[in-house]
VEXVEXFI-218406 format. One record per atom (N, C-alpha, C): residue number from 1; atom name; x, z, y. Coordinates in pm, whole numbers. Each point is the difference from the previous one (the first is absolute). Layout:
N
+-----+-------+--------+--------+--------+
! num ! atomo !   east !     up !  north !
+-----+-------+--------+--------+--------+
! NUM !    CA !      X !      Z !      Y !
...
+-----+-------+--------+--------+--------+
This chain:
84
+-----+-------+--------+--------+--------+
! num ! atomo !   east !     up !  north !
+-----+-------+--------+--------+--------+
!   1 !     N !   -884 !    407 !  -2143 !
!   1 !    CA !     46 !   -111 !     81 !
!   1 !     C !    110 !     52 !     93 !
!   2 !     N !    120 !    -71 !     22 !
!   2 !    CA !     91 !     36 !    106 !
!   2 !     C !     24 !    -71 !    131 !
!   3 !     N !    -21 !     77 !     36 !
!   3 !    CA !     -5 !    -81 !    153 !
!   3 !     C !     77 !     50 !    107 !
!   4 !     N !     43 !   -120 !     91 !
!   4 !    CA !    162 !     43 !    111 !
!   4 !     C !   -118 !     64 !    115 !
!   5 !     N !     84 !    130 !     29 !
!   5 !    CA !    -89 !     16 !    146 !
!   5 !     C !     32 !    -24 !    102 !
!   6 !     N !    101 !    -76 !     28 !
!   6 !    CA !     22 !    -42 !    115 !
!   6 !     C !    -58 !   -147 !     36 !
!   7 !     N !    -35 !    -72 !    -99 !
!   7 !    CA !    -76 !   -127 !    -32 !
!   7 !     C !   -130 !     73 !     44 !
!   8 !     N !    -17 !     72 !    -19 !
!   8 !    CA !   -205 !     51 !     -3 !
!   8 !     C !     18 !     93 !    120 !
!   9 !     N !     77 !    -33 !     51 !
!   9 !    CA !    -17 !    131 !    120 !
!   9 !     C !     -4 !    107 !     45 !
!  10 !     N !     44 !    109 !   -117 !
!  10 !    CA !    -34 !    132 !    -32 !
!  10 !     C !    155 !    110 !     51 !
!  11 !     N !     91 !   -170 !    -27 !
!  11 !    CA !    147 !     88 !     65 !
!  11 !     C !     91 !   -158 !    104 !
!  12 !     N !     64 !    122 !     67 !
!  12 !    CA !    112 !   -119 !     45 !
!  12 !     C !    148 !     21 !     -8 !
!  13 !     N !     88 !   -107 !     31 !
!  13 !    CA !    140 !      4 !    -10 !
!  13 !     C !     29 !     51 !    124 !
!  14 !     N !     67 !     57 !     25 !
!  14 !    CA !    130 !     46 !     67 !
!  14 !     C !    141 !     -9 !     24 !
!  15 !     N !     52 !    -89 !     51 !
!  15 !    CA !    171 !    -27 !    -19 !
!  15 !     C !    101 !    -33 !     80 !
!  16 !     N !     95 !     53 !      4 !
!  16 !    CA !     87 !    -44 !    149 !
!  16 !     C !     78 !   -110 !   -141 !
!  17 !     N !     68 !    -78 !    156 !
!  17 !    CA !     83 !   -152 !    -51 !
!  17 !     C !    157 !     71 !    -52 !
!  18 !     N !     55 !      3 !    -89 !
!  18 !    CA !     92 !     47 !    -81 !
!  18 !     C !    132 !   -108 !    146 !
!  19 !     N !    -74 !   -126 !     58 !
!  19 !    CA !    149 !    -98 !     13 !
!  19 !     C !    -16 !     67 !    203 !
!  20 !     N !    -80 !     67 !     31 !
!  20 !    CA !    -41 !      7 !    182 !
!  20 !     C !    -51 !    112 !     20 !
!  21 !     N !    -81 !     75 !   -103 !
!  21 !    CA !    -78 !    100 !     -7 !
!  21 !     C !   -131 !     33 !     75 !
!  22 !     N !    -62 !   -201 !     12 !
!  22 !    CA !    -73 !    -14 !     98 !
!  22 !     C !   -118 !     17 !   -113 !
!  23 !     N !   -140 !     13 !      8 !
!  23 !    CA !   -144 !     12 !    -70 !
!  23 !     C !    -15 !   -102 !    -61 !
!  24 !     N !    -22 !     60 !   -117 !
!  24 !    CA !    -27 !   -111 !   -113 !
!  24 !     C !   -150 !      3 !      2 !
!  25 !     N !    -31 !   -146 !    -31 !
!  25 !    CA !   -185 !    -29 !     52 !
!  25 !     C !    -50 !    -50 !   -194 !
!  26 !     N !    -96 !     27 !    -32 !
!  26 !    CA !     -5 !    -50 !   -127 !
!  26 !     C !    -92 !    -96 !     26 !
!  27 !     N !     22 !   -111 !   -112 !
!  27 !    CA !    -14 !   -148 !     19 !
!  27 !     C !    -68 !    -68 !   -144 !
!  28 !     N !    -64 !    109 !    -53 !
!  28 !    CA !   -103 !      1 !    -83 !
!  28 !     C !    125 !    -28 !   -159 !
!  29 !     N !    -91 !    -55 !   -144 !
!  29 !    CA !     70 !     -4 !    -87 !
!  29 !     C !     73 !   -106 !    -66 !
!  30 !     N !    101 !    -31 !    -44 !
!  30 !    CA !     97 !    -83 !    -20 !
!  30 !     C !    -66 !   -151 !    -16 !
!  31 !     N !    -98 !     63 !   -110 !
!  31 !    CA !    -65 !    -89 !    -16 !
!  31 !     C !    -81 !    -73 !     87 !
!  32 !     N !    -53 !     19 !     59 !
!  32 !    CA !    -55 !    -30 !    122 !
!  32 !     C !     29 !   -143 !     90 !
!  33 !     N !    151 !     53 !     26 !
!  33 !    CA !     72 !    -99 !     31 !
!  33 !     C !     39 !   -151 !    -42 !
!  34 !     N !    -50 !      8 !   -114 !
!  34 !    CA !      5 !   -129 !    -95 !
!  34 !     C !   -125 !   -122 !     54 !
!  35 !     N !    -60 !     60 !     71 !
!  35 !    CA !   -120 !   -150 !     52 !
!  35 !     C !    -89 !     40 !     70 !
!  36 !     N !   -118 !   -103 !      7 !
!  36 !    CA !   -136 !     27 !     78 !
!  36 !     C !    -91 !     56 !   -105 !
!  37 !     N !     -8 !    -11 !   -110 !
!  37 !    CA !    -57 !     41 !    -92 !
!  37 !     C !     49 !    109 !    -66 !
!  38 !     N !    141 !     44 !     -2 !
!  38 !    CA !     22 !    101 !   -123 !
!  38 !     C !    -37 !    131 !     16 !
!  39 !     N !    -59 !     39 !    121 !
!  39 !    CA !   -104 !     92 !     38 !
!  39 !     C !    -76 !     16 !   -116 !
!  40 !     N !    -84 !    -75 !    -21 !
!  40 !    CA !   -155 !      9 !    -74 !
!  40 !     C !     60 !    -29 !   -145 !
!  41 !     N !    135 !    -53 !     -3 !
!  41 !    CA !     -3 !     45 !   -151 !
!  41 !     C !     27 !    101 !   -140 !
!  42 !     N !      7 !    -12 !    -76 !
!  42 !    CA !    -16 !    134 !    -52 !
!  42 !     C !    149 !     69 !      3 !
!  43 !     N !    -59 !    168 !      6 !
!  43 !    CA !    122 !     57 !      9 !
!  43 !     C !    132 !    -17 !   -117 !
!  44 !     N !    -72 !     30 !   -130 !
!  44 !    CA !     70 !     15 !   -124 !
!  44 !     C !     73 !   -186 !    -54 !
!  45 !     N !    -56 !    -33 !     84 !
!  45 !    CA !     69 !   -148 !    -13 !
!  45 !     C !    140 !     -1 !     73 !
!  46 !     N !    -28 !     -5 !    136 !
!  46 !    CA !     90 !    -16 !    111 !
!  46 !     C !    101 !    147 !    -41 !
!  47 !     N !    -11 !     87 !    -63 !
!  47 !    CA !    112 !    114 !    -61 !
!  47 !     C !     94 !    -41 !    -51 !
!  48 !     N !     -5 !   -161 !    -42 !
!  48 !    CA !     81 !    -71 !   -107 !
!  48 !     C !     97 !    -72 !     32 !
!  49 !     N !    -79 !    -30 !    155 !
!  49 !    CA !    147 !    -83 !     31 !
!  49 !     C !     43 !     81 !    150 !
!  50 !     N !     -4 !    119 !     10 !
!  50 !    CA !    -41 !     59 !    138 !
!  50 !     C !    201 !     27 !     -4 !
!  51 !     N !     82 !    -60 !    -85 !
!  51 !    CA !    100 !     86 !      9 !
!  51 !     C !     70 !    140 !    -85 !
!  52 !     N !   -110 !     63 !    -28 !
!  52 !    CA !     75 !    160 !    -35 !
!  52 !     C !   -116 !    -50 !   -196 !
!  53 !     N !    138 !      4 !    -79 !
!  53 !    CA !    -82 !    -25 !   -121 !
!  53 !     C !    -70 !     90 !   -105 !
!  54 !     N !     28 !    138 !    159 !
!  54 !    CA !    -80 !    113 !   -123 !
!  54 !     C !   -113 !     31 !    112 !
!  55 !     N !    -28 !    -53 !     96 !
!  55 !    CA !   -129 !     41 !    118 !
!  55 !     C !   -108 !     25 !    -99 !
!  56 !     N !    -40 !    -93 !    -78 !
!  56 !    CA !   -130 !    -46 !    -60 !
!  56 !     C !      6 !    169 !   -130 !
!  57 !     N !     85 !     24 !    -51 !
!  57 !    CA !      4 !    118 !   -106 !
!  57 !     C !    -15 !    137 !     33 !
!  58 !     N !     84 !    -15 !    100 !
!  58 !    CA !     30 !     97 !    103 !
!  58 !     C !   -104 !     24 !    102 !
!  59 !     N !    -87 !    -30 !     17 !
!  59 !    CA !   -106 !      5 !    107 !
!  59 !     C !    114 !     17 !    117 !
!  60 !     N !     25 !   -120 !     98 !
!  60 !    CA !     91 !    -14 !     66 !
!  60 !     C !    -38 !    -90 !    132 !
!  61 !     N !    -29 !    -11 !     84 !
!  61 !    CA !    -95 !    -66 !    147 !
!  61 !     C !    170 !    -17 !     92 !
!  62 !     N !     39 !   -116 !     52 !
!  62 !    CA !    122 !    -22 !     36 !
!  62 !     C !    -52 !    -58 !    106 !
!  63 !     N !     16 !     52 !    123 !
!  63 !    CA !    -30 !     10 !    125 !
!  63 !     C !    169 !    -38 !     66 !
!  64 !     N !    -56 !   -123 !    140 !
!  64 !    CA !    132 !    -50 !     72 !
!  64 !     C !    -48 !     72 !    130 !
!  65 !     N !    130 !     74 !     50 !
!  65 !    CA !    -25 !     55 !    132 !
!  65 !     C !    128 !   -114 !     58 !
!  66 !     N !    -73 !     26 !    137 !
!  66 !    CA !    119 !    -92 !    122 !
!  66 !     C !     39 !     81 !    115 !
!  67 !     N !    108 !     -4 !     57 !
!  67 !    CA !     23 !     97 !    104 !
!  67 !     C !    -49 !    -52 !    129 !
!  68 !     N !    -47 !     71 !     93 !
!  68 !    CA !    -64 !    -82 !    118 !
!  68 !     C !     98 !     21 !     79 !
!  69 !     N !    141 !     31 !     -7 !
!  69 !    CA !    100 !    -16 !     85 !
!  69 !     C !    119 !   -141 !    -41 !
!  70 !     N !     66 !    -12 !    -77 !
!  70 !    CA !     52 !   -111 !    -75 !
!  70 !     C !     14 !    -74 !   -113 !
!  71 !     N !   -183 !     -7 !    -27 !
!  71 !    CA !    -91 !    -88 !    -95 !
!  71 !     C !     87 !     12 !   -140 !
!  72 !     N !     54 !    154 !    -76 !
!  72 !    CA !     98 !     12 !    -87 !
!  72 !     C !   -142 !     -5 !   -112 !
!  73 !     N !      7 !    -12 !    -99 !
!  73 !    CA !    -98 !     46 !   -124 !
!  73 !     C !     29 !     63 !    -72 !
!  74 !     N !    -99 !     81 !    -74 !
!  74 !    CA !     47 !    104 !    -87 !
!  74 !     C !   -113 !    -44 !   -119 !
!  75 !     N !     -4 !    -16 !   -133 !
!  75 !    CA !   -106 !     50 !   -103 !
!  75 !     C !     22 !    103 !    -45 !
!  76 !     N !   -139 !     72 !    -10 !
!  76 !    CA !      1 !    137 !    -74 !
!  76 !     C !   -125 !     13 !   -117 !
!  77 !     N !     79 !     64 !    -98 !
!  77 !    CA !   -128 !    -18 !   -130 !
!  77 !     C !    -46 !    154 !     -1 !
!  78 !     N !   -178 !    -22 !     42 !
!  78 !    CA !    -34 !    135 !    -23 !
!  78 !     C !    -97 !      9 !    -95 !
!  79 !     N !    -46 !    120 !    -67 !
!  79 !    CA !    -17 !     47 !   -111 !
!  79 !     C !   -186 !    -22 !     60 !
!  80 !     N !    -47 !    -60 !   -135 !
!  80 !    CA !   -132 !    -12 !     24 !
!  80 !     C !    -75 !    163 !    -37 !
!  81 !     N !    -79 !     -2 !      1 !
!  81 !    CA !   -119 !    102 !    -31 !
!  81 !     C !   -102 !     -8 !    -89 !
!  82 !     N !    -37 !     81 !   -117 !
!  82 !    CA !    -59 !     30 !    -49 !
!  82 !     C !   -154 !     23 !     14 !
!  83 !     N !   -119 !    -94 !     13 !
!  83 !    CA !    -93 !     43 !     55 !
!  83 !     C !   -126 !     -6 !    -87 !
!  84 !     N !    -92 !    102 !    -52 !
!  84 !    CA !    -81 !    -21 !   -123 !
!  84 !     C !    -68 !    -65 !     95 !
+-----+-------+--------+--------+--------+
């Protein structure tokens, strides 16, 4: 099974703002953002329309960070994990 660890808690992001170089805050996964529900729905679904059309092949978790200095956004696709 592959699983994002920054979704499960095991790691976090780190990032200065590329446009202020103010702290980038992470703001959970792309998907996410899509509703009140798309939380609870399934991962390998929401891979499909998450944007990036190789996330789902690629074991690929696409996380939106925001800068807490001039609300800039960044997505970043990180590499899931391998977990027996």
């Amino acid at each position: 099974m592959y699983v994002c660890l920054v979704c499960n808690g095991m790691e976090s992001i780190t990032s200065d703002c590329k446009h202020c170089g103010g702290e980038m805050i992470e703001e959970g996964k792309v998907t996410n953002q899509f509703g009140d529900y798309s939380p609870y729905m399934d991962d390998d679904s929401l891979k499909l329309v998450d944007g990036d059309i190789y996330s789902k092949n690629e074991h690929l978790c696409l996380h939106l960070l925001r800068c807490s200095t001039c609300n800039s956004y960044l997505q970043v696709a990180l590499e899931e994990q391998y977990i027996r």
